[in-house]
C-alpha positions as CSV (number, residue, x, y, z in Angstrom):
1,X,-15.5,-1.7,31.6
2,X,-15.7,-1.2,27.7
3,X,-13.2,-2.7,25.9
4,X,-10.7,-0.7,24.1
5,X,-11.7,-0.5,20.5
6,X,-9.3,-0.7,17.0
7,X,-9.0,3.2,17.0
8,X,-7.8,3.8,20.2
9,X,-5.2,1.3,20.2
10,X,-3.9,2.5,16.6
11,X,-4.0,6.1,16.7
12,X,-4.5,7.1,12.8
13,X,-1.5,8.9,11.6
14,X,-2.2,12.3,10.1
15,X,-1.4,13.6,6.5
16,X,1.8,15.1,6.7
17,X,4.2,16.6,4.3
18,X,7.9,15.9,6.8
19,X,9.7,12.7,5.3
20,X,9.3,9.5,7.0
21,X,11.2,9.4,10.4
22,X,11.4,5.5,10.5
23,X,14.7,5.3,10.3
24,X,15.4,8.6,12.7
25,X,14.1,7.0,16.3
26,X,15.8,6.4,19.1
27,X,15.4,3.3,21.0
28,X,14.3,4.8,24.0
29,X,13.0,8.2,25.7
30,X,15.5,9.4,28.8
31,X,14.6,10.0,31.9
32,X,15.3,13.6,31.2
33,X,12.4,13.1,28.7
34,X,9.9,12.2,31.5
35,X,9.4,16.2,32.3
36,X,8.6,17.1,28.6
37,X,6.3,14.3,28.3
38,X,4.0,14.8,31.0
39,X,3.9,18.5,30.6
40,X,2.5,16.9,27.2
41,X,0.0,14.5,28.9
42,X,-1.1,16.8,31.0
43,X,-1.2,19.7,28.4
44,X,-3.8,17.2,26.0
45,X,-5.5,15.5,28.8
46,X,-5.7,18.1,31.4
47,X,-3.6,18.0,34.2
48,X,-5.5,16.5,37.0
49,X,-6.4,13.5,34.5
50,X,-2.5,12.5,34.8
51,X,-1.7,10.1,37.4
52,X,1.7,9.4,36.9
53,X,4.8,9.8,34.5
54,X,7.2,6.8,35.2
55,X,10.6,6.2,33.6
56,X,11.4,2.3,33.2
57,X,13.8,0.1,31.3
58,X,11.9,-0.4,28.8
59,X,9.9,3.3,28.5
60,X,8.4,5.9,30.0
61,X,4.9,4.3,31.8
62,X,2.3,7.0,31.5
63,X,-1.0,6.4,33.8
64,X,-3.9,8.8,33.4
65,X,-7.7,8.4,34.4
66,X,-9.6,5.8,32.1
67,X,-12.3,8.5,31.6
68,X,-10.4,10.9,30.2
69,X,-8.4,11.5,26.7
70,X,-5.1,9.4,26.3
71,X,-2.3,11.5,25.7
72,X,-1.2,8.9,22.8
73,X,-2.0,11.0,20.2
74,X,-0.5,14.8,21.5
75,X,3.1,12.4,22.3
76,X,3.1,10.8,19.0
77,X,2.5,14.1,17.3
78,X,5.4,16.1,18.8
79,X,7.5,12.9,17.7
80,X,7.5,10.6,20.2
81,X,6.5,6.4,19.4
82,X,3.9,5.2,21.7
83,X,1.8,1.8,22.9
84,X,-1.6,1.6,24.7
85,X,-0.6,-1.1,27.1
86,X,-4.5,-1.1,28.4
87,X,-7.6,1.9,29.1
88,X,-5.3,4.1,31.3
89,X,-1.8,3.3,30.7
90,X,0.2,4.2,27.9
91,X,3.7,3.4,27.2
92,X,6.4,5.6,25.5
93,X,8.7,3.3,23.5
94,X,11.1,5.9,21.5
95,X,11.6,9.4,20.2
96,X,12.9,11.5,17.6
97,X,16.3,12.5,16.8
98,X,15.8,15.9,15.8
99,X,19.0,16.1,14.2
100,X,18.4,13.2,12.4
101,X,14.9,14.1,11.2
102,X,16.5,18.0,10.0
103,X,18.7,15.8,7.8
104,X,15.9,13.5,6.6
105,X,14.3,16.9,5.3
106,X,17.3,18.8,3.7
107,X,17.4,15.2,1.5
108,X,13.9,15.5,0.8
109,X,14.3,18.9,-0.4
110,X,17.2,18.3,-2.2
111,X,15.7,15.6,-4.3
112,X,12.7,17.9,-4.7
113,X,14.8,20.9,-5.9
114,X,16.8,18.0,-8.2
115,X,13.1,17.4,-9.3
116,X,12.3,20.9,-10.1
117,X,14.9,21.6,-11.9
118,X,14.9,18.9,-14.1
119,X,11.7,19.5,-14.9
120,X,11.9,23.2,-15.4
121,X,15.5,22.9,-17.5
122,X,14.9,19.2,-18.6
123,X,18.5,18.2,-18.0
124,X,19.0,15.3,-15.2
125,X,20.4,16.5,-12.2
């Protein structure tokens, strides 16, 4: 078995222009999440590389073969928070409120339209 190495375990986050949604997750995905997210697993990893999609207490347990991709990367990018528990098994920990992330970005445009202006008028807005 090869052990699991630094980029695996921290999938890199990738240049985005949306506003930080630190603030905007929810503790925990739903069990009403648990269809969305292996029809993401198995959409990134192929579907017969999915074992299992299992909501818990404390997250959704997804199990896929260790030779194949982990579906880490395709869940965090649609806005879920995950944690490679070990080769194989991935745990969902959290996920986005969408309204809450539509309000981060009407504040971040707002402060870059405040920006704008200022800078196009030179009066503080």
């Amino acid at each position: 078995m090869s052990e699991i190495t630094e980029h695996e375990v921290l999938w890199p986050a990738q240049a985005r222009t949306e506003p930080d949604t630190t603030a905007v997750v929810r503790p925990m995905p739903t069990e009403a999440d648990a269809g969305e997210i292996r029809a993401i697993a198995e959409a990134y990893s192929g579907d017969a590389m999915i074992l299992a999609v299992t909501p818990t207490s404390g997250g959704t347990l997804v199990g896929y073969y260790t030779d194949g991709r982990s579906p880490g990367p395709a869940l965090e990018e649609v806005g879920y928070r995950t944690r490679l528990l070990r080769r194989g098994l991935v745990l969902v920990t959290g996920a986005v409120d969408r309204v809450a992330l539509l309000d981060a970005q009407i504040a971040a445009l707002k402060a870059e339209r405040e920006r704008l202006l200022e800078a196009t008028t030179g009066a503080p807005f």
